[in-house]
N, C-alpha and C positions, 0 to 999 in steps of 0.2 A: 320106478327103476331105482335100484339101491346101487350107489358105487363103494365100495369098500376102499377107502385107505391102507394097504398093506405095510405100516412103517412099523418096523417091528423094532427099530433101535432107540434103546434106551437110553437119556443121559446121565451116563457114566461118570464123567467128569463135570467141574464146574464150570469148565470153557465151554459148554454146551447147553448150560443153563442158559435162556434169552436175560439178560436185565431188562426187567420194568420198572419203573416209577409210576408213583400214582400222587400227584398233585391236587390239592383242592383248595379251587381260588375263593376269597371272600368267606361269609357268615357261614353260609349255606355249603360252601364245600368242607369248610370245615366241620361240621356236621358229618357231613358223611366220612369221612374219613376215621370222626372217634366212633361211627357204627363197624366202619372194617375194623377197625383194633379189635372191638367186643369180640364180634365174629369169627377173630380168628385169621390171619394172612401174614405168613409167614416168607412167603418166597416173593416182595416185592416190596422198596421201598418207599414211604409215604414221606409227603411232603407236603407244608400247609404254607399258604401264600394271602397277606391279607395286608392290609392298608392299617386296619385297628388294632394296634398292640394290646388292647390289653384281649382283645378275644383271639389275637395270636397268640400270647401268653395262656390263656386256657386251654388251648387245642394238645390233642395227647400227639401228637404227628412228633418221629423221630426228629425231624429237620423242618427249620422253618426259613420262611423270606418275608423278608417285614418291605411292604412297594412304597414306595416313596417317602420315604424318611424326609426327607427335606419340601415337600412340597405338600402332606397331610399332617405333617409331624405327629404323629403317632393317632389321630383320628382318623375317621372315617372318610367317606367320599361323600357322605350327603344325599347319595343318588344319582350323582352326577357321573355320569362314561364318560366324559371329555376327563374327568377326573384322574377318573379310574384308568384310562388309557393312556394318559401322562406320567402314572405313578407308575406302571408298570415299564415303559417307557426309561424312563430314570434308573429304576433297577435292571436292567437287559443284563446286565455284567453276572448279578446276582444269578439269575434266572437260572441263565446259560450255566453257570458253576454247578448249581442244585440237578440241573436237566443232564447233563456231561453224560457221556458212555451208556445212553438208554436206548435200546432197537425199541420198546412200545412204551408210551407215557401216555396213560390216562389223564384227561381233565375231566373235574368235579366241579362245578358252578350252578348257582341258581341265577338266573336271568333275569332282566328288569332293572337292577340295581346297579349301584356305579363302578362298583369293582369286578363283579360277577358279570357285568354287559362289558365295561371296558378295558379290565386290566384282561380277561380268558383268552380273547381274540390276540392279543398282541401274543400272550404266551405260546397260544397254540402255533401264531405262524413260527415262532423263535424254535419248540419243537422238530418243526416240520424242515426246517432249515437246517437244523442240527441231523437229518437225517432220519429220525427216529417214523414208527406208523403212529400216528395221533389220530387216538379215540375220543370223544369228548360224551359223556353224560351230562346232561342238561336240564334243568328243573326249568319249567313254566310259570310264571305266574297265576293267580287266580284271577276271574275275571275282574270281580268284584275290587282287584287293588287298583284299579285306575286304566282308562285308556295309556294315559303317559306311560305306565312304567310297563304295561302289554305293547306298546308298539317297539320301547325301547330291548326287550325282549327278541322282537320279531326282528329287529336287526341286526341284533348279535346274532340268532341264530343263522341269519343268512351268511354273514360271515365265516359262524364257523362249517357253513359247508360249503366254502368255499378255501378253506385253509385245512381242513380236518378231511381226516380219511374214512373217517366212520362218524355218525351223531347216533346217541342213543335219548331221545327228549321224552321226558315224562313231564305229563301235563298235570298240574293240581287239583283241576278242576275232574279227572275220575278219580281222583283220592277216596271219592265217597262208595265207590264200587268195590274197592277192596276195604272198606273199613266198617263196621255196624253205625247207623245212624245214632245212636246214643253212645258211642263211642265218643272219650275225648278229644280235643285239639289236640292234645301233646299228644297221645295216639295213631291221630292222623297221620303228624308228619314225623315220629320215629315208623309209621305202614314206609314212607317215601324212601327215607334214608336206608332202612333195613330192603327193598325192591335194589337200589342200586348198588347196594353191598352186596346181594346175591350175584349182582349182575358182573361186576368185578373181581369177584371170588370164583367166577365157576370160568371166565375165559382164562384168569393167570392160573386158574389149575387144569384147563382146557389144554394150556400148552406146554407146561411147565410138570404135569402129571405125566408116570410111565404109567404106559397104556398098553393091550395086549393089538387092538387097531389105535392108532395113536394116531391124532389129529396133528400135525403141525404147523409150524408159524406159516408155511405159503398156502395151507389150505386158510386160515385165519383170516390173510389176504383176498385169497379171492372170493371170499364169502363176504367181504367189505366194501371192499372196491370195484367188485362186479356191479353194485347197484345203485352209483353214482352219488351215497353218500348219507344215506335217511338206512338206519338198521333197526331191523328189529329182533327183538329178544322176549327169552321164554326161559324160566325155570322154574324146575319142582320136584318136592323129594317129598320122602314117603314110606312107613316101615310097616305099615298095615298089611295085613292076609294078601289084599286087591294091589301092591303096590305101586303094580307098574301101569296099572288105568288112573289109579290117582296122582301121580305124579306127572303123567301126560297130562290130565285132567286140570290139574295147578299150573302149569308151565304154561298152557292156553288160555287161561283165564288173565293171564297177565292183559293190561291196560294196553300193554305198545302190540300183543298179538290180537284183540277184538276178535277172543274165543276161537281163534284158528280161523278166520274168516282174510286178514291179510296175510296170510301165508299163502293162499293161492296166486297170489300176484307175484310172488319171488321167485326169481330165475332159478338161485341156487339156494338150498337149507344146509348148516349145521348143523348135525346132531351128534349128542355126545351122550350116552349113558352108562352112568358110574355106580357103582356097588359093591358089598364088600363082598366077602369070600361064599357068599350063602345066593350069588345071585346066580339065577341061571339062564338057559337059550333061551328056553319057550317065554320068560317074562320079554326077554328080549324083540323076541319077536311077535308078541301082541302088541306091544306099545310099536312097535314101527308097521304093526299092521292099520292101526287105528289116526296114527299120524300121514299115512299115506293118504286118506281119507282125505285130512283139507289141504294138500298139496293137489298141485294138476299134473298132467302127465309127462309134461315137458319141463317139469324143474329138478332140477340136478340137486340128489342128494349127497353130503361129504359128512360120513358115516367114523364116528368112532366108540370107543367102548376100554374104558379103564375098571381094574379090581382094586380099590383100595380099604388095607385090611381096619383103617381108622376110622369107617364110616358104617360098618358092624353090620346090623339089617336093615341099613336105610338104604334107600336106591331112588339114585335124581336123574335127570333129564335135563342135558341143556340147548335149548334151540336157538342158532344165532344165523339174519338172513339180512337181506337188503332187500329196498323194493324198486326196480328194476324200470317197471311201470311209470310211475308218479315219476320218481326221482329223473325219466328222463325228461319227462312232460313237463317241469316245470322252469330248471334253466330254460328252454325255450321259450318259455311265457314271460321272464326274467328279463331276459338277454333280448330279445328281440324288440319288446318296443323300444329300449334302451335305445336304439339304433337306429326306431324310429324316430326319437325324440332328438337325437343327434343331429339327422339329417336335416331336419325344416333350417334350424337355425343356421346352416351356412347360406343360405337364400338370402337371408335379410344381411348377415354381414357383409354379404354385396352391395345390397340397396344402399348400405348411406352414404357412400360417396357419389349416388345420384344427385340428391338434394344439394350435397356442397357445391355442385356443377353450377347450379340456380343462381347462389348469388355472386357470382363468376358472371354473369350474365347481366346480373342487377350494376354492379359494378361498370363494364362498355354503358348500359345505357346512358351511367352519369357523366361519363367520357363525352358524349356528342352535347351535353348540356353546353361546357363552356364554349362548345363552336358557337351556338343559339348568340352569346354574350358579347364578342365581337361582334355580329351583326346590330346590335344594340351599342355601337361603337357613338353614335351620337350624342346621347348623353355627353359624351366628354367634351363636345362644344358647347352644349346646353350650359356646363357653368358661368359661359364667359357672358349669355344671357340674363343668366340669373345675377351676377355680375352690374348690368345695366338696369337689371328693373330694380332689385332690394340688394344692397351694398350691406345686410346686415350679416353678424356671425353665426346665426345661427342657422346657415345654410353653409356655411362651413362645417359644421359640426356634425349635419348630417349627410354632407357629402361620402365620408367612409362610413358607409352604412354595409350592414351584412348582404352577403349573394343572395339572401331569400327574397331580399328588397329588389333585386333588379332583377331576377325572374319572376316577383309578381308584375313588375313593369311590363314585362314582355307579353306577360299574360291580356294585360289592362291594354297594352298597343291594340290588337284588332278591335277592339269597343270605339277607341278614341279614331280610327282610322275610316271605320264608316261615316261616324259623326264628323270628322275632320275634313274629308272628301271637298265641301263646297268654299271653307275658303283653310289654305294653310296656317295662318298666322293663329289661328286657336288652338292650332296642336304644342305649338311650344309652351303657355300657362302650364298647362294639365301636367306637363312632362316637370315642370319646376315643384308644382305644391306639390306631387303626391310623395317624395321625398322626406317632406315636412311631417307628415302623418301618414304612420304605419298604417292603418289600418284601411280596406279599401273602399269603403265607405265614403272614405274623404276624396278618392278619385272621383268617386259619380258626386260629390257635393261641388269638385270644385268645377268640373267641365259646365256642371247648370248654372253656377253662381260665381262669374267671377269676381266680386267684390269682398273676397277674402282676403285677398293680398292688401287690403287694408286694415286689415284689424292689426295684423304688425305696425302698422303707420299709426293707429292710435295708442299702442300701447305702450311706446315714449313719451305720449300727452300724458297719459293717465300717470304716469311715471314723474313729470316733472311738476303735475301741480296738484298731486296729493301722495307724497313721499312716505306719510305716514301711516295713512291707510295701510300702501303693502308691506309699511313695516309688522304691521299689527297684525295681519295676517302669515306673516311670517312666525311671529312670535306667539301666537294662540298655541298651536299645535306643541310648540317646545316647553311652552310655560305650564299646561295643563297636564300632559304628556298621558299616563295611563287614568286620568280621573277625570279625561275628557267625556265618559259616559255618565261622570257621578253630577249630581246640582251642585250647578254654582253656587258659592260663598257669598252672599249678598248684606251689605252691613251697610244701614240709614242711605242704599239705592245703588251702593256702589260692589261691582265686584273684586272681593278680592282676590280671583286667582291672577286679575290683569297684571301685571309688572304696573307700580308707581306711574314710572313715565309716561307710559301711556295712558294711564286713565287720567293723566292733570296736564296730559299734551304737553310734556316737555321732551324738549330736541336733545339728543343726547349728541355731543362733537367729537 
């Protein structure tokens, strides 16, 4: 089914003209942009936007934006999108001034890299905010430059279709389909730049050309935004005998149409075929006979046809669609776990104020501890025993002994209390020494052995009738201090590390 476009009005005035801009951010849009100059475009203004002056300084682009002056100072990005998203960021003022008064503004960027990933997205939403329809042409990376700068790729482009109203993405990697295998590098990628110049030449003359069926800016529209945002495109011209099967034949071969094979997937096609004064029906309608071929039967064609007397006996074709298909299928695949993955975690942000409940709990049980410790109130008579049997200080001293002391006590009572059963008077020792020594060891030493409570009683003899001794033992450790591991000093039997006094046993007063 062919639908014809009947707009037969021509713009007359230049209030009827759309304004376009066409922008190109970073290395690689700037690239393209000096292919549109070669090429030819006249009716739309260019603008080059780059972080690096001096390959802003080379770009032939009427008007330029230089992104982040203050933040790359006139270098590059590195590679870095945080970069390149900050620099443009910092220019927004600029941006907006250059972008002012445009219904369509083209973005040109190559992907991967830190101005091309980071500063296009921000411009494209500022675009998009300004009103304007934003198309974005987009170069891919090769595989071969890196997982890093292919992933960082794959996020701008999500981005931008999620800001952008159209993507047109050429991948590098079929570079070599449209190019001869001994063809050069520089070859290659003037094949890239010269694809996306066509591709930018033939919609602002798509819309912006008087036509005899004349395509307009709302069919433009819904041949873009019908299809959720992934476009594809076709062109081809042609001045040979066969012109209008070759030119269809070229338009198909394009990398973004895989030979007319994803055209069956698009809801709507634009087609446009332009020619000069020499062109006629029947070519006309062999090429929309042969195109109807890889469409299906249910996709909507939006049909136009310009005579322009500047393009002599050449005769082009330009096909412009969205895919309908994929592009709905994949927000959903996007979006959806996104939601799954949202969900789990409000679960656990409940759970942790489970566990703080816990030691809220550990807490009360410490609570009933110091009940346990008035029952253990006896003790507090126990001094005045301790009192009668050893009158010495140093059961003073460790009378304020820490809380671990008197609930190992409590612990050690049921031990002493079977044992203590046949007569009471042995319960009170055990309850005095274990005071003395921490450790509980010394409770089962002293309940077996009560003759400990005498080594205190000799250790005032040992005290008053060899004073010296525990002097000497005092003073070894202080006197030798860190060379207590090294050999003693030994000179005709005596040691010298001893201090004088004591080794000739004199009393110091």
């Amino acid at each position: 089914m062919i639908q014809l476009n009947r707009n037969y009005t021509l713009p007359e005035r230049e209030d009827d003209i759309i304004p376009i801009k066409v922008i190109g951010i970073g290395g690689a849009g700037s690239n393209v942009l000096d292919r549109v100059v070669l090429d030819g475009m006249d009716k739309a203004d260019l603008i080059a936007a780059n972080t690096d002056a001096q390959s802003l300084a080379s770009s032939v682009a009427a008007a330029k934006v230089q992104l982040g002056r203050s933040i790359t100072r006139g270098l590059g990005t590195g590679g870095d999108p945080e970069l390149g998203f900050t620099s443009a960021y910092e220019s927004g003022d600029e941006i907006r001034a250059a972008l002012a008064d445009a219904r369509l503004i083209f973005i040109c960027a190559g992907l991967g890299g830190g101005t091309g990933s980071g500063a296009s997205p921000v411009i494209a939403q500022t675009a998009r905010e300004m009103g304007a329809l934003v198309i974005v042409f987009a170069t891919m990376p090769f595989s071969f430059e890196g997982k890093r700068r292919t992933a960082q790729a794959q996020e701008a482009l999500a981005r931008f279709h999620e800001l952008a109203d159209a993507v047109v993405c050429f991948e590098n990697d079929r570079m070599g389909d449209m190019v001869a295998p001994k063809a050069g590098i520089h070859q290659a990628f003037a094949v890239a730049d010269m694809t996306i110049s066509q591709s930018l030449r033939s919609i602002v003359n798509l819309i912006q050309r008087p036509g005899i069926l004349r395509i307009g800016f709302d069919d433009l529209l819904a041949a873009l935004r019908g299809g959720g945002g992934r476009c594809l495109f076709g062109y081809g011209e042609s001045d040979s005998d066969n012109r209008a099967h070759e030119a269809l034949a070229q338009a198909l071969k394009n990398p973004l149409m895989d030979r007319g094979r994803m055209l069956g997937e698009a809801s709507r096609v634009l087609v446009q075929v332009a020619g000069g004064p020499a062109m006629t029906l029947s070519e006309v309608e062999i090429l929309m006979r042969e195109l109807n071929k890889h469409i299906s039967d249910h996709t909507q064609l939006l049909f136009g046809t310009a005579v322009d007397g500047r393009m002599g006996d050449r005769l082009s074709v330009t096909l412009i669609s969205s895919l309908a298909g994929e592009t709905d299928e994949r927000p959903v695949q996007n979006f959806v776990p996104v939601k799954s993955f949202e969900s789990p975690p409000a679960n656990p942000i409940v759970r942790p104020p489970e566990p703080e409940i816990a030691p809220v709990v550990v807490q009360e049980t410490l609570e009933p501890e110091p009940k346990i410790e008035p029952a253990a109130a006896a003790p507090v008579v126990e001094p005045e025993r301790v009192l009668q049997v050893e009158p010495t200080p140093s059961i003073q001293s460790l009378v304020p002994s820490d809380q671990t002391t008197e609930s190992e006590m409590v612990e050690a009572e049921p031990e002493f209390a079977h044992e203590a059963e046949p007569a009471a008077e042995k319960t009170t020792p055990p309850r005095i020494i274990p005071p003395k020594k921490k450790p509980v060891v010394a409770y089962k030493a002293a309940t077996q052995v009560s003759p400990k409570p005498e080594s205190p009683v000799e250790k005032p003899k040992q005290e008053k009738s060899v004073a010296a001794k525990q002097e000497v033992l005092q003073f070894e450790p202080m006197t030798r201090g860190r060379f207590e591991k090294s050999e003693p000093t030994i000179v005709e039997g005596q040691d010298l590390d001893v201090p004088t006094f004591l080794r000739k046993n004199v009393r110091v007063k």
